[in-house]
C-alpha positions, 0 to 999 in steps of 0.5 A: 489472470487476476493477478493483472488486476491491481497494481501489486502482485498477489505474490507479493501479497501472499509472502507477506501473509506467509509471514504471519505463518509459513505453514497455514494455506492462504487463499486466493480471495485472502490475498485479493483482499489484502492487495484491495486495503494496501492499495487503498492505504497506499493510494491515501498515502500518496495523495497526502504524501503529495499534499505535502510536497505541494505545501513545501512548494516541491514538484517532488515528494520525498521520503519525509512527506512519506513518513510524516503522511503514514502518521497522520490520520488521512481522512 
């Protein structure tokens, strides 16, 4: 039930937390949390990502908009 509730999936989410540690217990509002700051990251991410296509005068964003977003400061 609450993992309907953002856009990834808190399974997702736990593999990535496992990565840290296979063997240590994760919980679930530990996953919860994780999935609120990559959605918001990634929410700046895209908006900026856009922000640059637009720049280049593209209707489409491309990888390199991606990248050149992750390293700028997005705020």
């Amino acid at each position: 039930m609450g993992d309907c509730m953002g856009i990834l999936a808190l399974a997702a989410m736990e593999k990535l937390l496992r990565k840290g540690d296979p063997a240590i217990r994760i919980s679930d509002p530990a996953k919860e949390e994780l999935r609120i700051l990559l959605e918001e990251h990634g929410e700046k991410l895209a908006k900026t990502a856009a922000r640059y296509a637009a720049h280049a005068g593209r209707k489409t964003i491309k990888s390199d908009d991606v990248k050149l977003a992750a390293k700028s400061k997005l705020e």
